[in-house]
PDB file of the backbone (N, CA, C, O) and the ligand in Angstrom, with CONECT records:
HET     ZN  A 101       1
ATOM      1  N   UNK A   1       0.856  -1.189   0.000  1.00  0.00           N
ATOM      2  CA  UNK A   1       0.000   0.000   0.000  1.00  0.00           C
ATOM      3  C   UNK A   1       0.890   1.237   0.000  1.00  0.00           C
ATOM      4  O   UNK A   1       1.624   1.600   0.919  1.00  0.00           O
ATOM      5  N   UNK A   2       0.742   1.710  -0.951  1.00  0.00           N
ATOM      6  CA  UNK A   2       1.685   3.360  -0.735  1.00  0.00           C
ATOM      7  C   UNK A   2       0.688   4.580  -0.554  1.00  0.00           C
ATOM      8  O   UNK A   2      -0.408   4.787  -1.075  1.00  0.00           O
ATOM      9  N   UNK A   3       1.389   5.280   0.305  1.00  0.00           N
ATOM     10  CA  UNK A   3       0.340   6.450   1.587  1.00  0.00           C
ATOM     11  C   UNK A   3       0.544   7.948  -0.201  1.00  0.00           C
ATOM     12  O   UNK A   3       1.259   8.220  -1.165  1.00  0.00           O
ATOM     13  N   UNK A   4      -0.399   8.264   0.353  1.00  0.00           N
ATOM     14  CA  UNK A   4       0.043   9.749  -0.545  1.00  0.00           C
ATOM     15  C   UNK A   4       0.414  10.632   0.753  1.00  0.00           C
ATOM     16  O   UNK A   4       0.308  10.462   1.968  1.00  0.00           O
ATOM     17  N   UNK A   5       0.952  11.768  -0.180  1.00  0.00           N
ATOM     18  CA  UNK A   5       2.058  12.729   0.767  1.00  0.00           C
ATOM     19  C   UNK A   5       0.734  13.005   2.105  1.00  0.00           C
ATOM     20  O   UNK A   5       0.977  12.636   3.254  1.00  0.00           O
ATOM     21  N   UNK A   6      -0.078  13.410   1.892  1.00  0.00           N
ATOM     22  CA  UNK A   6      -1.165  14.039   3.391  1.00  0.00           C
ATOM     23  C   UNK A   6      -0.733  12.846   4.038  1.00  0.00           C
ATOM     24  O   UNK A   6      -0.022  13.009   5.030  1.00  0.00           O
ATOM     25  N   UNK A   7      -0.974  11.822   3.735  1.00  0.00           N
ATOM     26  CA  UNK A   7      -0.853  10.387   4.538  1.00  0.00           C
ATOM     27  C   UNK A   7       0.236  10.170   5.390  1.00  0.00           C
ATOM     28  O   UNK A   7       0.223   9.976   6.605  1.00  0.00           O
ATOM     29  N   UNK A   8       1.097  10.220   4.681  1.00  0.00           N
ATOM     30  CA  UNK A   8       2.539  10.481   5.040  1.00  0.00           C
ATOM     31  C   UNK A   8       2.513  11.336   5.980  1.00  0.00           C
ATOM     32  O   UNK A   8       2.862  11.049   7.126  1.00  0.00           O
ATOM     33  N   UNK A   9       2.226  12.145   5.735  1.00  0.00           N
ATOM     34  CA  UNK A   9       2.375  12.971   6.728  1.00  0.00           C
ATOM     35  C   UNK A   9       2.132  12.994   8.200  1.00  0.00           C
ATOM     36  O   UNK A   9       2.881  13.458   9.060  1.00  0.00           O
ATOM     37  N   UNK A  10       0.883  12.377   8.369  1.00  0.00           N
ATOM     38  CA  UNK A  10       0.084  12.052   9.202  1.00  0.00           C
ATOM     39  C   UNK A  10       0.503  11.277  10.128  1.00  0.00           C
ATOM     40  O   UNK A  10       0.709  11.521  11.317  1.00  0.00           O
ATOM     41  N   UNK A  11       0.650  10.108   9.399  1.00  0.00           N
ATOM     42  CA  UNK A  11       0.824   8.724   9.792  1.00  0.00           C
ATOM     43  C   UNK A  11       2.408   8.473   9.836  1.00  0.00           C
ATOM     44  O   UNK A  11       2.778   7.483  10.468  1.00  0.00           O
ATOM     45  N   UNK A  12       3.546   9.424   9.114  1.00  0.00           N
ATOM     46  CA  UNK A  12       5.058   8.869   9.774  1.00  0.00           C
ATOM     47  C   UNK A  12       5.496  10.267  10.110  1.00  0.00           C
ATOM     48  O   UNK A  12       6.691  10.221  10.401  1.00  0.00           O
ATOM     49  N   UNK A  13       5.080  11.344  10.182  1.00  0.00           N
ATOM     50  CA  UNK A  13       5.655  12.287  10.707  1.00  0.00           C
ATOM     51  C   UNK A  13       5.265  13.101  11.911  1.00  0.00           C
ATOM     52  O   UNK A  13       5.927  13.990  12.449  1.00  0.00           O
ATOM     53  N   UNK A  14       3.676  12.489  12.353  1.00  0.00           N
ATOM     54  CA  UNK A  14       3.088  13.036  13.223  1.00  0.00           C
ATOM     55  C   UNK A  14       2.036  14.012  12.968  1.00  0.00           C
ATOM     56  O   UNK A  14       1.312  14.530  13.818  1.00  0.00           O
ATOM     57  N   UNK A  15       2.026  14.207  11.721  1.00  0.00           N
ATOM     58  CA  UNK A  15       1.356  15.628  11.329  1.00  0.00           C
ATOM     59  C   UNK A  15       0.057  15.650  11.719  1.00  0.00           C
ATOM     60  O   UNK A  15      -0.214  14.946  12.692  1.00  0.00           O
ATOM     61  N   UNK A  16      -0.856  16.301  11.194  1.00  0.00           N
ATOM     62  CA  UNK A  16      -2.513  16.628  11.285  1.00  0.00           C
ATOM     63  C   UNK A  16      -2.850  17.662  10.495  1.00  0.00           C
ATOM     64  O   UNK A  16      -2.634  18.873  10.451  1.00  0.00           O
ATOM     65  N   UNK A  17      -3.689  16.511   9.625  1.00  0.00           N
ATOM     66  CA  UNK A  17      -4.433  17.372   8.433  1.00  0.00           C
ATOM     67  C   UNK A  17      -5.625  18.364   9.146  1.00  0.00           C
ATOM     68  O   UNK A  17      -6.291  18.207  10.169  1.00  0.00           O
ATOM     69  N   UNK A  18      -5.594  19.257   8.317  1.00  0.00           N
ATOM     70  CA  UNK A  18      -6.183  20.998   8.510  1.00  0.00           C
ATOM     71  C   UNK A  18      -7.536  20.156   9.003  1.00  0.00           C
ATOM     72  O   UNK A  18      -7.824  18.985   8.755  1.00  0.00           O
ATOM     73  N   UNK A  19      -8.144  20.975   9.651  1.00  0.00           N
ATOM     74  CA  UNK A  19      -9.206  20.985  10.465  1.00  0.00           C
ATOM     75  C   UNK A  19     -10.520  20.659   9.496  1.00  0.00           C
ATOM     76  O   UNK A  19     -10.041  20.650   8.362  1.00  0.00           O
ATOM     77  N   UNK A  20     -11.683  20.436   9.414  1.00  0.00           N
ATOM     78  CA  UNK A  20     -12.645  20.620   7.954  1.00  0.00           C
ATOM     79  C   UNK A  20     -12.198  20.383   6.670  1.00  0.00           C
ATOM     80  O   UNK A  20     -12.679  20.767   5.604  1.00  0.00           O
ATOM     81  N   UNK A  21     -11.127  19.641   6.914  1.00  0.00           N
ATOM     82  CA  UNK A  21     -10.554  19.030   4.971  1.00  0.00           C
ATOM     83  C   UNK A  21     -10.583  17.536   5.158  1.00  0.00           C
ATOM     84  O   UNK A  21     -10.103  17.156   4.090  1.00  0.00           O
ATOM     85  N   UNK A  22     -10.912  16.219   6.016  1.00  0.00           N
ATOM     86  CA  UNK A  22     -10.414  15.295   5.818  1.00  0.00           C
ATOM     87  C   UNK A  22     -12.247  14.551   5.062  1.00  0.00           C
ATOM     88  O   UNK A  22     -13.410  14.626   5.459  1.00  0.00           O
ATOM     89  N   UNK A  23     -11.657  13.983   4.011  1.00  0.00           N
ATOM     90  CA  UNK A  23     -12.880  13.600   3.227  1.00  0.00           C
ATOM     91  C   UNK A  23     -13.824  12.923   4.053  1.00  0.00           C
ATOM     92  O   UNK A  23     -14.995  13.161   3.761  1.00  0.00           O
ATOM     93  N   UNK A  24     -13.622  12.105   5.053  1.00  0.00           N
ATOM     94  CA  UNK A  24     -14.410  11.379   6.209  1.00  0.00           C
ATOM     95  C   UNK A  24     -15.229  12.281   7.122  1.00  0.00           C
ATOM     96  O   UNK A  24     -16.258  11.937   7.705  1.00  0.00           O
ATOM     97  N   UNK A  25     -14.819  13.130   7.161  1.00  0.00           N
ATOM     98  CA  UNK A  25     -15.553  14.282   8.329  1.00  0.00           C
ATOM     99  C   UNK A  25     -17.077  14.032   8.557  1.00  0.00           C
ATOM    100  O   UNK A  25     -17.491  13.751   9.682  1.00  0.00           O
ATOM    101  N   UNK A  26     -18.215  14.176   7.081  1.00  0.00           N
ATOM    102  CA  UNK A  26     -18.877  14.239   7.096  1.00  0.00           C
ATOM    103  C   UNK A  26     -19.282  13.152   6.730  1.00  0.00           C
ATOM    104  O   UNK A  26     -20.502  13.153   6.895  1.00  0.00           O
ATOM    105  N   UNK A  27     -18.912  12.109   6.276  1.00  0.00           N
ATOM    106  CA  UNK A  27     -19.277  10.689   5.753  1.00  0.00           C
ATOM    107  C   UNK A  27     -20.333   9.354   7.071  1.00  0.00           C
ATOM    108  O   UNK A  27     -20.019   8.438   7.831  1.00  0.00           O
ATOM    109  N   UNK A  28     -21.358   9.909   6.726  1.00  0.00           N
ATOM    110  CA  UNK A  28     -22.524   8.977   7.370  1.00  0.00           C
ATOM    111  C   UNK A  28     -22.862   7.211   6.641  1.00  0.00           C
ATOM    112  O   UNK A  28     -23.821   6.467   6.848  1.00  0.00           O
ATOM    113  N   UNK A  29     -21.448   6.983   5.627  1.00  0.00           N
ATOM    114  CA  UNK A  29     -21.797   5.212   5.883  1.00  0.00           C
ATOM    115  C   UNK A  29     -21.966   4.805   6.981  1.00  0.00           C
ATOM    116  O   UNK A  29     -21.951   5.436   8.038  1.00  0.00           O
ATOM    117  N   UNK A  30     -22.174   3.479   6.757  1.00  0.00           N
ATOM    118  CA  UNK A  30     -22.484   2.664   7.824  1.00  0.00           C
ATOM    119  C   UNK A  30     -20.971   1.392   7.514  1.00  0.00           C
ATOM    120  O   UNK A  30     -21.114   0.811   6.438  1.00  0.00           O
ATOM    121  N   UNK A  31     -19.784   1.005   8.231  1.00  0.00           N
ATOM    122  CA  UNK A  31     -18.537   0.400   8.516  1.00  0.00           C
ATOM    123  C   UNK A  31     -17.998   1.061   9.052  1.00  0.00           C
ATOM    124  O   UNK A  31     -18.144   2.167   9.573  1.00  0.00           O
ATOM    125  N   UNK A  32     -16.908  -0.040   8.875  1.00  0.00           N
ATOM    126  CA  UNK A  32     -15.821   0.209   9.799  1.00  0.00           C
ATOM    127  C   UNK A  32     -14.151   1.005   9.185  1.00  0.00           C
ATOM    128  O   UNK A  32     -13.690   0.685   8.090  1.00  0.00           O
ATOM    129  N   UNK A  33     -13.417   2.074  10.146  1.00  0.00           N
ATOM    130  CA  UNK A  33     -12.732   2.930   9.656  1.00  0.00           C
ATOM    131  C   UNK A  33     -11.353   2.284   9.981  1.00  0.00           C
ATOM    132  O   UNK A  33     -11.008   2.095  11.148  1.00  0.00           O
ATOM    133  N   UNK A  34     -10.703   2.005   9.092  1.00  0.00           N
ATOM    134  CA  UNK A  34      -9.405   1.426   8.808  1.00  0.00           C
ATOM    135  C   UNK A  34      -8.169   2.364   9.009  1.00  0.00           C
ATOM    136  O   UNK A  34      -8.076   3.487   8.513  1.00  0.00           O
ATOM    137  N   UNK A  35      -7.075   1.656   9.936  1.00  0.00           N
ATOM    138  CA  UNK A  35      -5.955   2.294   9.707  1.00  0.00           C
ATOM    139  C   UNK A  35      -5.555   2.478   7.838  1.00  0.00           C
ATOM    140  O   UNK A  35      -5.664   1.684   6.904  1.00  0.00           O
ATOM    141  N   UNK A  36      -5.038   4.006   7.925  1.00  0.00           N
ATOM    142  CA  UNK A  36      -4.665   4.148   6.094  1.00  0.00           C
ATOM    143  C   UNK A  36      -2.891   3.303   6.325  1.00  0.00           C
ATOM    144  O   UNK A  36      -2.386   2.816   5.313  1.00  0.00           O
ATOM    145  N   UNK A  37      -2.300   3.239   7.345  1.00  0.00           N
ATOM    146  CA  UNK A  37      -1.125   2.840   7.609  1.00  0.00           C
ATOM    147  C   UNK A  37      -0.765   1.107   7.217  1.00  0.00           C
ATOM    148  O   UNK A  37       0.075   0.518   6.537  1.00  0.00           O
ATOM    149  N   UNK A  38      -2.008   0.706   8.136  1.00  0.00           N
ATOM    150  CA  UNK A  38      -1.468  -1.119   8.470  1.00  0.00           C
ATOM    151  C   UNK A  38      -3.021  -1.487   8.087  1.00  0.00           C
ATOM    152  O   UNK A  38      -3.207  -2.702   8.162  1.00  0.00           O
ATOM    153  N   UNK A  39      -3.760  -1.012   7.837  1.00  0.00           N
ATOM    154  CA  UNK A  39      -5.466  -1.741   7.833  1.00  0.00           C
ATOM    155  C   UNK A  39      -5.894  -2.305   8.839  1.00  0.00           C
ATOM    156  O   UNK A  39      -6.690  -3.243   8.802  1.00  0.00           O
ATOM    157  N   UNK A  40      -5.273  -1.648  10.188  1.00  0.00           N
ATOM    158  CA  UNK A  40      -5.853  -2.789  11.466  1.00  0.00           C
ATOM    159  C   UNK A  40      -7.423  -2.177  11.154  1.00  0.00           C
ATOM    160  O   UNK A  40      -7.531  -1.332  10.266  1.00  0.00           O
ATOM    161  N   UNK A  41      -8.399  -2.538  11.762  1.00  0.00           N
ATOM    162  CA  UNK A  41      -9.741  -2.081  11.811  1.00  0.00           C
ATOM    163  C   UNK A  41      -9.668  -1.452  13.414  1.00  0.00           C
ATOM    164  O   UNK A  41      -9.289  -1.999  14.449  1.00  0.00           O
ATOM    165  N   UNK A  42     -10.213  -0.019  13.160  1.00  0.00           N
ATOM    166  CA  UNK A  42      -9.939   1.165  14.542  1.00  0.00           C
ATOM    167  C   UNK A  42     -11.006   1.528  14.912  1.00  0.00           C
ATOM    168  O   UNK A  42     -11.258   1.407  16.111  1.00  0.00           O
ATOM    169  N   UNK A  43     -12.036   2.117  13.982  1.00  0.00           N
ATOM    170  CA  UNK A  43     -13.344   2.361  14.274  1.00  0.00           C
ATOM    171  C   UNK A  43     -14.238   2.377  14.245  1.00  0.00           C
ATOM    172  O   UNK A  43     -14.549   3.122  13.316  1.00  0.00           O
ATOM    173  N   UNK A  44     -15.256   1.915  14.808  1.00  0.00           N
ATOM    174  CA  UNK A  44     -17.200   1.418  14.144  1.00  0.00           C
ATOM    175  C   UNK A  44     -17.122   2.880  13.522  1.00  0.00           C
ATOM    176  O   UNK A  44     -16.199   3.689  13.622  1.00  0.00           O
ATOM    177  N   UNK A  45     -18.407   3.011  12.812  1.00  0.00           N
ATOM    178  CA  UNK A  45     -19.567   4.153  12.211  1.00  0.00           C
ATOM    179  C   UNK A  45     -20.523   4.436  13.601  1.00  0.00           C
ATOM    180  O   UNK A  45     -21.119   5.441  13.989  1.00  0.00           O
ATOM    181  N   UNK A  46     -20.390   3.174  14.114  1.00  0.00           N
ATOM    182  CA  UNK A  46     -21.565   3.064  15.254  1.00  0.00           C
ATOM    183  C   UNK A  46     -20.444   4.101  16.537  1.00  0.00           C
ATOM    184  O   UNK A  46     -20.842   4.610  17.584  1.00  0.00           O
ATOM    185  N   UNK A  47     -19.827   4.114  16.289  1.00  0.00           N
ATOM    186  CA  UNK A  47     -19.187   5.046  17.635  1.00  0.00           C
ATOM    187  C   UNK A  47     -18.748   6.570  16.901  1.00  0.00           C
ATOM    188  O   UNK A  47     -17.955   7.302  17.494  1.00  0.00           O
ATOM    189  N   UNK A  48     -19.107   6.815  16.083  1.00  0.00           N
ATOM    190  CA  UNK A  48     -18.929   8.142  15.195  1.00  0.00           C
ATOM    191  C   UNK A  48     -19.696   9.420  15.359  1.00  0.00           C
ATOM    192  O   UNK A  48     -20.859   9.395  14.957  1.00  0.00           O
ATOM    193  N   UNK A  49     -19.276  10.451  15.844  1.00  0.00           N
ATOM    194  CA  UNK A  49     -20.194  11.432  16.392  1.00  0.00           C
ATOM    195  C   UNK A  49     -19.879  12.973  15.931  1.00  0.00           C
ATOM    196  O   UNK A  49     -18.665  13.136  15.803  1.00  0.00           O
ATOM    197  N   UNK A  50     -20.334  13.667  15.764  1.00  0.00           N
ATOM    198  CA  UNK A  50     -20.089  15.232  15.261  1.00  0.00           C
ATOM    199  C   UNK A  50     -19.723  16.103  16.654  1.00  0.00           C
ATOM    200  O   UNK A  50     -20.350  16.635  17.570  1.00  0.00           O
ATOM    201  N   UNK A  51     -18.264  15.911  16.231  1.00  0.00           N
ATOM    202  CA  UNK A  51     -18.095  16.773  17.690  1.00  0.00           C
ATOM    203  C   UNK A  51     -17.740  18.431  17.950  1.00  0.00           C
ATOM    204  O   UNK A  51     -17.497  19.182  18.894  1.00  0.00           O
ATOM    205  N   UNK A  52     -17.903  18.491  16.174  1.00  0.00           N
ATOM    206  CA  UNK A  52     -17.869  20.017  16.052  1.00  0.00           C
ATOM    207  C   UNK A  52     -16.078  20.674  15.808  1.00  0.00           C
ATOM    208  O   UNK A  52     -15.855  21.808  15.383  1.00  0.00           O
ATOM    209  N   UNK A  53     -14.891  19.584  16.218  1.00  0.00           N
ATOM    210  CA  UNK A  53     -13.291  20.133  15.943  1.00  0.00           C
ATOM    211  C   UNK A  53     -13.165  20.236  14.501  1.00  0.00           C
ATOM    212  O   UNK A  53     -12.307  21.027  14.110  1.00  0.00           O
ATOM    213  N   UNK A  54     -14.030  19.425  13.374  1.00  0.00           N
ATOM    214  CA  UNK A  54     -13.535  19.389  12.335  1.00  0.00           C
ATOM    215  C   UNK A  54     -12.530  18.302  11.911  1.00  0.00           C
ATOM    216  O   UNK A  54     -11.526  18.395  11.204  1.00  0.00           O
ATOM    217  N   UNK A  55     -13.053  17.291  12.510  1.00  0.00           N
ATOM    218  CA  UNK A  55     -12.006  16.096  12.403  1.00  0.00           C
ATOM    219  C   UNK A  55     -13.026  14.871  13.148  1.00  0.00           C
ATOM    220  O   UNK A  55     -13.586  14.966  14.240  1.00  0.00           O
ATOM    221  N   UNK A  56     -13.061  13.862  12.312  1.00  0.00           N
ATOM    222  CA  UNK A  56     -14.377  12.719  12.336  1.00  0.00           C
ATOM    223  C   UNK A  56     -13.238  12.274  14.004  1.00  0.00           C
ATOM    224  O   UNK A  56     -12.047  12.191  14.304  1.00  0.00           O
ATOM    225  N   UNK A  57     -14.560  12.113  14.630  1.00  0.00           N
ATOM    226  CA  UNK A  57     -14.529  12.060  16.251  1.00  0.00           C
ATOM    227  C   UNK A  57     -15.392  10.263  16.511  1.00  0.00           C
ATOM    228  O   UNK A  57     -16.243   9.659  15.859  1.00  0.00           O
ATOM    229  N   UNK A  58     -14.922  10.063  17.286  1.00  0.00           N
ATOM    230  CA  UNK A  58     -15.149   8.486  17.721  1.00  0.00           C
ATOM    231  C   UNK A  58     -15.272   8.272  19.482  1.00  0.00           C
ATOM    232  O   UNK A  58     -14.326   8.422  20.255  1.00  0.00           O
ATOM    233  N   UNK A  59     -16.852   7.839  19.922  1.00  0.00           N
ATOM    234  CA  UNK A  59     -16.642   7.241  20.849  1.00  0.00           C
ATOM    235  C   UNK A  59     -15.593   6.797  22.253  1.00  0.00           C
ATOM    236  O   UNK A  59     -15.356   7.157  23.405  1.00  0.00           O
ATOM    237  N   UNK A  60     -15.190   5.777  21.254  1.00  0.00           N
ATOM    238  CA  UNK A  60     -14.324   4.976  21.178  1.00  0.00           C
ATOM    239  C   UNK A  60     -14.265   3.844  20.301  1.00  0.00           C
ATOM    240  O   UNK A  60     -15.090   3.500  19.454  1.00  0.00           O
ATOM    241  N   UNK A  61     -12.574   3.017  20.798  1.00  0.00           N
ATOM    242  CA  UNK A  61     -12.174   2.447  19.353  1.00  0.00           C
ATOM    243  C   UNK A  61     -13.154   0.969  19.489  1.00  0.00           C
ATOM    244  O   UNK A  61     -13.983   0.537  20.291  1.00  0.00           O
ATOM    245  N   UNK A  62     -12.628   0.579  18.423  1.00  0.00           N
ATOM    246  CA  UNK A  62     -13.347  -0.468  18.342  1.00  0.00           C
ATOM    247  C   UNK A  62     -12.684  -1.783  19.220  1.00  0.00           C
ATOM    248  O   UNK A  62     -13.259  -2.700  19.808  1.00  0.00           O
ATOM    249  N   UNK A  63     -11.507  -1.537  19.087  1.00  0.00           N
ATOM    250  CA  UNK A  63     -10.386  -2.671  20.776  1.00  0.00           C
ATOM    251  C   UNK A  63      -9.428  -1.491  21.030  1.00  0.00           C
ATOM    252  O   UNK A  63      -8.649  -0.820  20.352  1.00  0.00           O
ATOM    253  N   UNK A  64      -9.825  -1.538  22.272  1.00  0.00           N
ATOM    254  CA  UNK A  64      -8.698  -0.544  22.877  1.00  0.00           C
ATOM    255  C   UNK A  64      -7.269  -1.159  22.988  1.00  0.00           C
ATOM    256  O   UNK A  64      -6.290  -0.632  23.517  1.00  0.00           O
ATOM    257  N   UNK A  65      -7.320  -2.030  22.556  1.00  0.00           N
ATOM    258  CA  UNK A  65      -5.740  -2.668  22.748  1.00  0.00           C
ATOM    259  C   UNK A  65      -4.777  -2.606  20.720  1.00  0.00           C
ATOM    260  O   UNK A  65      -3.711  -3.131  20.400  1.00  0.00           O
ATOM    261  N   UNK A  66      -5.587  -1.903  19.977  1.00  0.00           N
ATOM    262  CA  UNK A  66      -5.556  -1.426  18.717  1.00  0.00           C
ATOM    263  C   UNK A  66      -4.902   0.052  18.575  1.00  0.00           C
ATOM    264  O   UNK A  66      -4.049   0.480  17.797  1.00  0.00           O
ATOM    265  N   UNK A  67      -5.407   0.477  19.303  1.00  0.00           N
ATOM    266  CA  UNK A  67      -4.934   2.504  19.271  1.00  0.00           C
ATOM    267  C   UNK A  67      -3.936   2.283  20.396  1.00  0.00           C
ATOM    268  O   UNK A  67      -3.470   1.261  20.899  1.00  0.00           O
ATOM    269  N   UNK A  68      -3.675   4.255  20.743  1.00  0.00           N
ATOM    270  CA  UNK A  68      -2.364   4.198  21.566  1.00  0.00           C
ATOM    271  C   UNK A  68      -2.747   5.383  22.097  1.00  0.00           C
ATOM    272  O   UNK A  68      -3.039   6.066  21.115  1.00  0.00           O
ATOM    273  N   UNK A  69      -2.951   6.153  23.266  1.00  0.00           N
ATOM    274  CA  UNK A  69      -3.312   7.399  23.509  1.00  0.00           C
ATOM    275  C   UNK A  69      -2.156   8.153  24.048  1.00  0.00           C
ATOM    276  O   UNK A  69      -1.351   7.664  24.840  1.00  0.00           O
ATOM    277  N   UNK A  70      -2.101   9.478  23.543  1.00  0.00           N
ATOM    278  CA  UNK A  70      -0.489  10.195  23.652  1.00  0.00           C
ATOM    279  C   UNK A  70      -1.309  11.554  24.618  1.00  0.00           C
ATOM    280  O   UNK A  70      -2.509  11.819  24.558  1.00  0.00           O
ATOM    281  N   UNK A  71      -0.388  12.186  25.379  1.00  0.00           N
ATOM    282  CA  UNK A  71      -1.186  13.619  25.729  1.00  0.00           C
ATOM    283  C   UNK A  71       0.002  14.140  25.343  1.00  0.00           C
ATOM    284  O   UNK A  71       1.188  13.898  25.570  1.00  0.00           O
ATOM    285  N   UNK A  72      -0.928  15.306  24.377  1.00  0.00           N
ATOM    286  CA  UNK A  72      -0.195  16.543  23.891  1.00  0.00           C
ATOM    287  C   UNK A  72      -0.231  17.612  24.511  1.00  0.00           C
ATOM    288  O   UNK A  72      -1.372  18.047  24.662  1.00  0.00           O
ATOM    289  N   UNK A  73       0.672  18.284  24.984  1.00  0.00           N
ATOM    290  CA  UNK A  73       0.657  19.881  25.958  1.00  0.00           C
ATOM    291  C   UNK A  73       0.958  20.864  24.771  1.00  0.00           C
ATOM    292  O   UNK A  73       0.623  22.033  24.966  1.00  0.00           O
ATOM    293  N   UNK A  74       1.534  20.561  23.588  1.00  0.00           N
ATOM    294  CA  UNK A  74       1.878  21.559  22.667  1.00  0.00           C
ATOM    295  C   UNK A  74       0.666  22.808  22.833  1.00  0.00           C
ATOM    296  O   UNK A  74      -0.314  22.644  23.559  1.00  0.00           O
ATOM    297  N   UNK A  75       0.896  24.019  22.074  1.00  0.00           N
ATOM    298  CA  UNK A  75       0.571  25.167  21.676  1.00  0.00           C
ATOM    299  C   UNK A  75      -0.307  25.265  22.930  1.00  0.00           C
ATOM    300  O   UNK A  75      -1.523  25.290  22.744  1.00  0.00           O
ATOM    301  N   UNK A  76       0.174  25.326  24.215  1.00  0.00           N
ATOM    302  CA  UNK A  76      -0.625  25.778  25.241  1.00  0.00           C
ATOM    303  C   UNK A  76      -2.114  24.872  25.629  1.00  0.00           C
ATOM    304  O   UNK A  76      -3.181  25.428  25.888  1.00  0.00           O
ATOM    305  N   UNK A  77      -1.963  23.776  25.609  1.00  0.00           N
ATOM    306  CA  UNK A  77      -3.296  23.097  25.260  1.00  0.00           C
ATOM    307  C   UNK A  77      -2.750  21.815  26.140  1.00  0.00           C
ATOM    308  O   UNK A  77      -1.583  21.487  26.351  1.00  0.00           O
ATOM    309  N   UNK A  78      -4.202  21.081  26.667  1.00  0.00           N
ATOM    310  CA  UNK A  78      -3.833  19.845  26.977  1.00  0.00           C
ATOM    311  C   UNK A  78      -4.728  19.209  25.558  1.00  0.00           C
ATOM    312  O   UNK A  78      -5.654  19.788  24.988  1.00  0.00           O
ATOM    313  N   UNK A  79      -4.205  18.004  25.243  1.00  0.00           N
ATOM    314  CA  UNK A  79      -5.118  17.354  23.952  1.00  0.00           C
ATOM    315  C   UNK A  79      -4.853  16.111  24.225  1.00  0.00           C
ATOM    316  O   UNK A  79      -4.067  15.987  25.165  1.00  0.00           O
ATOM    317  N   UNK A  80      -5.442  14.554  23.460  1.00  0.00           N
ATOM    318  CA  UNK A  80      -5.103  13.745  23.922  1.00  0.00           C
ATOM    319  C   UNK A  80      -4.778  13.131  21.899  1.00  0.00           C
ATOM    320  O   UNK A  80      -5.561  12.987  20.959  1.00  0.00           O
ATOM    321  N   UNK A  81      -3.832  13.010  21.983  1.00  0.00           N
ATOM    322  CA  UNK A  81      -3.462  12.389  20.156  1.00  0.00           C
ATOM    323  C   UNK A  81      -3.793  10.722  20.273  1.00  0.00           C
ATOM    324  O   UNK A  81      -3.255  10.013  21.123  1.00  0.00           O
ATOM    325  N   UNK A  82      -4.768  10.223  19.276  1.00  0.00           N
ATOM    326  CA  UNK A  82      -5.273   8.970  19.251  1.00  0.00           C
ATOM    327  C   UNK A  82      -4.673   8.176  18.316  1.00  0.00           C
ATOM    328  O   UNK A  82      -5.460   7.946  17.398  1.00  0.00           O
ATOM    329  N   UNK A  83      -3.440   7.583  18.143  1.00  0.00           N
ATOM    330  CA  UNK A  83      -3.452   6.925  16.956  1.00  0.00           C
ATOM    331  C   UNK A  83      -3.048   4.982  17.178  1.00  0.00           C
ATOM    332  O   UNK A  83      -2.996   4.152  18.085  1.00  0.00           O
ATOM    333  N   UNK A  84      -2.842   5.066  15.678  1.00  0.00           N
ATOM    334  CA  UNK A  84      -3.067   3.459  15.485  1.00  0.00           C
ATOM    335  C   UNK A  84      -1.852   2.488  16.487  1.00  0.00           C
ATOM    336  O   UNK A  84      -0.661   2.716  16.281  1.00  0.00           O
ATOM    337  N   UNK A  85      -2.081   1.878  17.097  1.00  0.00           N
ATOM    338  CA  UNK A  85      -1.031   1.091  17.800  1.00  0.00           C
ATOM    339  C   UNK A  85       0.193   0.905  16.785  1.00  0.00           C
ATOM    340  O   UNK A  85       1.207   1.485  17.174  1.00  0.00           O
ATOM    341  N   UNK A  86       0.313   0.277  15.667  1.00  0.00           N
ATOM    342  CA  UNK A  86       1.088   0.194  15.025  1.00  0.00           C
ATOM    343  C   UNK A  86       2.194   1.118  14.449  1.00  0.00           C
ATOM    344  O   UNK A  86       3.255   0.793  13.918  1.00  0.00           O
ATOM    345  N   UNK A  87       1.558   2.653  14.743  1.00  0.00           N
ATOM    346  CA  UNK A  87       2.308   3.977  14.714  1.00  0.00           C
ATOM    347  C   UNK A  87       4.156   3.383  14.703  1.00  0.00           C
ATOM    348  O   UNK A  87       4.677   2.737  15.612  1.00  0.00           O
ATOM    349  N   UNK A  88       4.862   3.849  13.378  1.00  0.00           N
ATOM    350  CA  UNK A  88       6.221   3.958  13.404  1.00  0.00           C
ATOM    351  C   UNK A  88       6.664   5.106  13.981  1.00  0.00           C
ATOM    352  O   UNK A  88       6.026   6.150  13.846  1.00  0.00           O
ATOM    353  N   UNK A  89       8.226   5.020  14.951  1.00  0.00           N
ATOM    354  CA  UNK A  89       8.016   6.239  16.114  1.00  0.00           C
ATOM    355  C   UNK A  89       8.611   7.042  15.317  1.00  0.00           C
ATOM    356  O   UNK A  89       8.782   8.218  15.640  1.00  0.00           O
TER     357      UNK A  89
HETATM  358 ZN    ZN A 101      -2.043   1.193  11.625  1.00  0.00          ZN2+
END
């Protein structure tokens, strides 16, 4: 599987795509949301909620032993960064 550059970005550099641009945001299927990295399976539709940041928001995951939870203090903020267990450091 080869990532395109946003991907890349994301997923080996840490980044985070702009707020209100990620094509999923608004996407009301009904499955399940796949790492773009490794394809583990991360998140129901059924735990998918509008939380208003501009970035498709989840419940929770679908196995918590799948994700990895980081706390970010950057730019004056507490935040909590959610990503795929499999994350390259
Ligand atoms: Zn992954």
């Amino acid at each position: 599987m080869r990532l395109s550059s946003r991907q890349f970005y994301v997923l080996r550099c840490r980044g985070t795509e702009p707020p209100f641009s990620g094509k999923y945001l608004r996407n009301k299927e009904k499955g399940v949301y796949h790492c773009a990295g490794c394809d583990a399976p991360l998140f129901s539709s059924e735990a998918k909620f509008n939380s208003g940041t501009g970035w498709p928001s989840f419940t929770e995951p679908i196995d918590k032993t799948s994700i990895e939870e980081e706390i970010d203090t950057s730019f004056g903020m507490i935040r909590t960064e959610v990503h795929c267990i499999n994350l390259l450091p």
